[in-house]
C-alpha positions as CSV (number, residue, x, y, z in Angstrom):
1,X,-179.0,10.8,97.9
2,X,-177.6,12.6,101.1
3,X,-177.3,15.5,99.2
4,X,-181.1,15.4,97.7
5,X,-182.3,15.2,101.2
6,X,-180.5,17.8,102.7
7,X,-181.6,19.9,100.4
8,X,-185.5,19.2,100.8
9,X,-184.8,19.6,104.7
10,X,-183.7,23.1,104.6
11,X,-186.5,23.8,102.1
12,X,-188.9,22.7,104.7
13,X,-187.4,24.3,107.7
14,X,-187.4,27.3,105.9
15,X,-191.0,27.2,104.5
16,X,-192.4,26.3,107.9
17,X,-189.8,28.4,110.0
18,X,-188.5,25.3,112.4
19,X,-185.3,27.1,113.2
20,X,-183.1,26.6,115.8
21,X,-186.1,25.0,117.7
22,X,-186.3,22.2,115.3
23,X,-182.0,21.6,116.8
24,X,-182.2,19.5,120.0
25,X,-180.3,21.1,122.6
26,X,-178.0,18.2,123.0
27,X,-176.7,15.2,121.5
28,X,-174.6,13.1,123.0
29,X,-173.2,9.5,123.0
30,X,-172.1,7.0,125.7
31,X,-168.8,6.6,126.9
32,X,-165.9,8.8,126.9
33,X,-165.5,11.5,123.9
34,X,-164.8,14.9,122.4
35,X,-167.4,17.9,122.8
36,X,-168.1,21.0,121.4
37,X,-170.2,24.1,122.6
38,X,-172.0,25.6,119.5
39,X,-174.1,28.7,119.2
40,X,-176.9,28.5,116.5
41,X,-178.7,31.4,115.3
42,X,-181.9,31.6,113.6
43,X,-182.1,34.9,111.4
44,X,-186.2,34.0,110.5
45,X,-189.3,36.7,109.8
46,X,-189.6,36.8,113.1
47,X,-186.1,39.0,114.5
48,X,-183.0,36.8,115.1
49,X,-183.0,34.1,117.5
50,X,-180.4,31.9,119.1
51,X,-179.6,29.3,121.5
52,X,-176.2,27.4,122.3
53,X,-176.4,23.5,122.0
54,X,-173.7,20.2,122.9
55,X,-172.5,18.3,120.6
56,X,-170.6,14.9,121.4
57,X,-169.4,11.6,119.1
58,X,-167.5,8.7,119.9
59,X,-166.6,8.3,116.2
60,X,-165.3,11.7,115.7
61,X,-161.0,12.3,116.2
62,X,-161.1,15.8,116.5
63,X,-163.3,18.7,118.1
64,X,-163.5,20.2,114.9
65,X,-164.9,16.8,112.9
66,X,-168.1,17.7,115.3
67,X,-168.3,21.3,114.7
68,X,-168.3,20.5,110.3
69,X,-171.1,17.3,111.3
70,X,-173.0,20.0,113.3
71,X,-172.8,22.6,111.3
72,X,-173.4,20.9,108.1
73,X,-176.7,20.3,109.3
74,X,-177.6,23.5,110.6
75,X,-176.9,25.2,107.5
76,X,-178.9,22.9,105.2
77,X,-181.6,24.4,107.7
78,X,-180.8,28.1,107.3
79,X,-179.4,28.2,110.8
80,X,-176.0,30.1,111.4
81,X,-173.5,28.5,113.9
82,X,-170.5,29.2,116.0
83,X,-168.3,27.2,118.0
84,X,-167.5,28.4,121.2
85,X,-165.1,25.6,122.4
86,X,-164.9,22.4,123.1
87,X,-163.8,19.4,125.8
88,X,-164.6,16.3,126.6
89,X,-167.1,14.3,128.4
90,X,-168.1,10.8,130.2
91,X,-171.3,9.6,129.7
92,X,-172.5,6.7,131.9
93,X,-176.3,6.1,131.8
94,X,-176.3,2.7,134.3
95,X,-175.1,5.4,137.1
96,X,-176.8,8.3,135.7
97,X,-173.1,10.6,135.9
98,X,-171.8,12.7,133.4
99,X,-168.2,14.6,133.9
100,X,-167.6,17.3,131.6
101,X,-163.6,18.4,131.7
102,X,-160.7,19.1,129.3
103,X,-160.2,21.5,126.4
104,X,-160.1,21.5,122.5
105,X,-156.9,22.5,120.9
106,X,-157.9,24.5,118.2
107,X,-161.1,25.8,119.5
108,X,-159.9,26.3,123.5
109,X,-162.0,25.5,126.1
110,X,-165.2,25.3,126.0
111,X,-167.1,26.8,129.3
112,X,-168.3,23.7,131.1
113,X,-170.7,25.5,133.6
114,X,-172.5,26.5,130.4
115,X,-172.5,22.8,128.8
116,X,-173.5,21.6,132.3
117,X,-177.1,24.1,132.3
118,X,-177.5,22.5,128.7
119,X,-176.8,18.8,129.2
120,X,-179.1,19.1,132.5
121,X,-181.8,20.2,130.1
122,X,-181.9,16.5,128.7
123,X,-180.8,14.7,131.7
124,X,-182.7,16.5,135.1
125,X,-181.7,13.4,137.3
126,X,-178.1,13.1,136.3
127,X,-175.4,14.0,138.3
128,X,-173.2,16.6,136.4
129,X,-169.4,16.7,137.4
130,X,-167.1,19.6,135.8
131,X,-163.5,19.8,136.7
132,X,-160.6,21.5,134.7
């Protein structure tokens, strides 16, 4: 079943070229978790585009468990991805605070600036901490 609707995404997405605009630029849970910093690139009629995107889950053990979830579902779109490291982060929605810190083992870290310019892009009146 998962597998019959993947497939009819990514002929949509292609047909109607959603691309990498169709990706939300981040996706996060609550609480404390793992992250990784993807780039996704769109190789469509019009010329190649790309944009990086955050990707955070509670339920996933490892950096790399995100990057396959993510990527998965890129593909099935015609998208191309990359990680580009990963970290962790705090989410706390009743104080409006996120702290973005740490470092993947296998994919090193990711650059936290960069993940704080994205995350702000969903959440404009949080307060964004990085540390090392």
């Amino acid at each position: 079943m998962l597998k019959s609707a993947v497939g009819i995404i990514a002929r949509y997405a292609r047909r109607f070229s959603l691309g990498s605009n169709a990706v939300p630029n981040v996706d996060i849970e609550e609480g404390q978790f793992k992250y990784v910093l993807i780039k996704i690139k769109d190789r469509g009629n019009s010329g190649v585009s790309e944009k990086t995107i955050v990707r955070g889950y509670k339920d996933c053990k490892w950096h790399s468990d995100i990057y396959e979830r993510c990527s998965a579902h890129c593909q099935a779109m015609g998208l191309e991805t990359e990680v580009l490291g990963g970290g962790k982060i705090e989410h706390d929605p009743s104080t409006k605070k996120i702290k973005v810190f740490g470092e993947s083992t296998g994919y090193g870290k990711a650059d936290h600036e960069e993940t704080k310019k994205i995350l702000l892009t969903k959440y404009p009146d949080y307060t964004i901490e990085v540390t090392e």
